[in-house]
N, C-alpha and C positions, 0 to 999 in steps of 0.2 A: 504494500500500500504506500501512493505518494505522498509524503507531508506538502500536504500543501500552505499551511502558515502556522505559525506559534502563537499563540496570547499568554504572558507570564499574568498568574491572578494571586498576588500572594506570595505565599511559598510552591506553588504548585503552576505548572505550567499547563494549558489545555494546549495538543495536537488536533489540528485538522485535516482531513486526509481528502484527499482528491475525489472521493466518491461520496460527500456528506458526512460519512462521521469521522465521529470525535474521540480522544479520551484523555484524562485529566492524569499527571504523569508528576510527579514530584521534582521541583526546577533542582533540586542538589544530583540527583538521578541523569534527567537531561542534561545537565553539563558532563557529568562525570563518562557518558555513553556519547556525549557529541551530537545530541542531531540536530539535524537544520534542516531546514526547507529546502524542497527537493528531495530529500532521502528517502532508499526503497525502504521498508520494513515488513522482512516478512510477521507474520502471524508468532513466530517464535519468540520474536524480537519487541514485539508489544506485548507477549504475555510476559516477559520477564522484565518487562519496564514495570509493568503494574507490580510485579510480583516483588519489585525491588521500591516500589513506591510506599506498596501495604507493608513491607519491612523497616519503611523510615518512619511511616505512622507508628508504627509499634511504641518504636523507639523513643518518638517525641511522648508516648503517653511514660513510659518509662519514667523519661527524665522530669517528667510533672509530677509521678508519685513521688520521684527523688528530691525533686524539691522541696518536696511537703517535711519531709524528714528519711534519714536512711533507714531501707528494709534492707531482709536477707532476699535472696535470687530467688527461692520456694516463692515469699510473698509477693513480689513482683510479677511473676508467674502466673499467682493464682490470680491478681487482678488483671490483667493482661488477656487471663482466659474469660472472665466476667464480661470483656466485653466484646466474646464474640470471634477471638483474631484467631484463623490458622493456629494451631496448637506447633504445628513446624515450624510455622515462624515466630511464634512467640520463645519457642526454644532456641531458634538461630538468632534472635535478638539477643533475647539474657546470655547467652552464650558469647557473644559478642564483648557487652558488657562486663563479663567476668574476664575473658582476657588481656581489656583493657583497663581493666582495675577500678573501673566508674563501680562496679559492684564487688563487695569483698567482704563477704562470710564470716572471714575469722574476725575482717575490724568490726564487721558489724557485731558479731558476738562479744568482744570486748567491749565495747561503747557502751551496749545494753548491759551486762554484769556491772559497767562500774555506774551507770543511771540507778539500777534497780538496788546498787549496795550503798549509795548515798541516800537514796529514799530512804532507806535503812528498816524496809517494810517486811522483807522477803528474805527468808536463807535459799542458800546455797542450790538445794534439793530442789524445790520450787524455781529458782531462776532455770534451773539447768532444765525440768520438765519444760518451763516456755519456751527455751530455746532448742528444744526439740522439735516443738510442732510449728516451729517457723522453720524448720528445713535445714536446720546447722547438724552437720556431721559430726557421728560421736567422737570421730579424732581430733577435730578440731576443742571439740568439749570437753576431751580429758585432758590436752594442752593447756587451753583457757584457766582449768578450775587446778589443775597442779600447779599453779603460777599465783593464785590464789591469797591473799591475804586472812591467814586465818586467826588474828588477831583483831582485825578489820570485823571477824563474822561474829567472833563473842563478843564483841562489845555491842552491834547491833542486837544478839539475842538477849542478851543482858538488858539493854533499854527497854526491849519489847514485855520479857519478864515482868522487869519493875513494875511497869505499865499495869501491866496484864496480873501484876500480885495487887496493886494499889482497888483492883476491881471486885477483887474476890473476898465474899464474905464470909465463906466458911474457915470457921477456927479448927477444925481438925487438921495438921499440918500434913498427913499423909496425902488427905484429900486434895491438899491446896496444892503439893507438889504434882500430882498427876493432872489436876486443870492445868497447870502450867506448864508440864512434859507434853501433852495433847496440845497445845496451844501452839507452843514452839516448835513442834513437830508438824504441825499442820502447814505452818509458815514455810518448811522446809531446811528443816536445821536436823540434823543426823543427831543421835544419842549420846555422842561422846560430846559435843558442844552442849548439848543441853544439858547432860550432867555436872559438866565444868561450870554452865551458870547456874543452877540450882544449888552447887556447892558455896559459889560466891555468893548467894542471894541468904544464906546461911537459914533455912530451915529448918528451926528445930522441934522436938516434941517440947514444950514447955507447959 
């Protein structure tokens, strides 16, 4: 088919071809492939214009959820799929992104462990589950969490303790130590920390 003129609208360029139609081509695509007026294009050659157009769409929605704040490549994915796009190219995109470092797993895992360990809301247990089901690989997450400040996590459990003794009104202290083991444990704090703050919060039978 002959291009018979260009019109740039935006960021996207519309082709018109010598026989009436049209189709609307992403102007970074057009530069990057050369055409101009005049040029044959077979059938091939405009499905893979489009196919390389809906690849930059992808991408621009990417970079708008990235701007919002950083996800892992899972979450990106799964919004990406939400609306609709080729699951192949939603993978050749984030694929993309990941080798050029715009997306990155492990920082994003870091970033999120040290947000959620300043909140000082959440142990260990807990962060590590969220960061499962946003898509972070468990190598990346036994790296992450061995690197770990574990002085950093009992003084978080310890606040939350206090908190959480300050609420409790039952005087039997066995009692009070198991609401407050269930509590800390729920948070995501492993048994050996929650013992070491129980010992600190000094419980006794009195």
């Amino acid at each position: 088919m002959i291009v018979s003129s260009l019109k740039k609208k935006n960021s996207s360029v519309e082709l018109y071809f010598e026989d009436g139609n049209s189709i609307v081509v992403d102007y970074g695509v057009v530069v990057s492939n050369g055409i101009r007026k005049n040029d044959d294009l077979s059938q091939d050659k405009i499905e893979y214009l489009l196919n390389r157009s809906e690849l930059k769409k992808i991408q621009n929605y990417a970079f708008r959820f990235l701007g919002i704040r950083n996800h892992s490549s899972l979450e990106i994915k799964l919004k990406l799929f939400k609306k609709k796009f080729p699951r192949d190219l939603v993978n050749e995109a984030v694929n993309d992104l990941l080798d050029r470092n715009i997306l990155n797993d492990q920082q994003f895992a870091q970033q999120y462990l040290e947000e959620k360990t300043t909140k000082g809301k959440s142990g260990p247990g807990k962060i590590k589950s969220e960061l499962i089901r946003k898509g972070i690989s468990r190598e990346i997450l036994e790296e992450l969490f061995a690197k770990a400040d574990n002085t950093q996590t009992i003084e978080t459990a310890l606040k939350l303790a206090i908190k959480k003794q300050k609420s409790i009104k039952e005087k039997d202290f066995k009692k009070s130590k198991q609401k407050i083991f269930s509590f800390l444990h729920n948070k995501g704090f492993d048994s050996d920390i929650i013992a070491n703050v129980l010992n600190k919060l000094k419980l006794d039978d009195e």
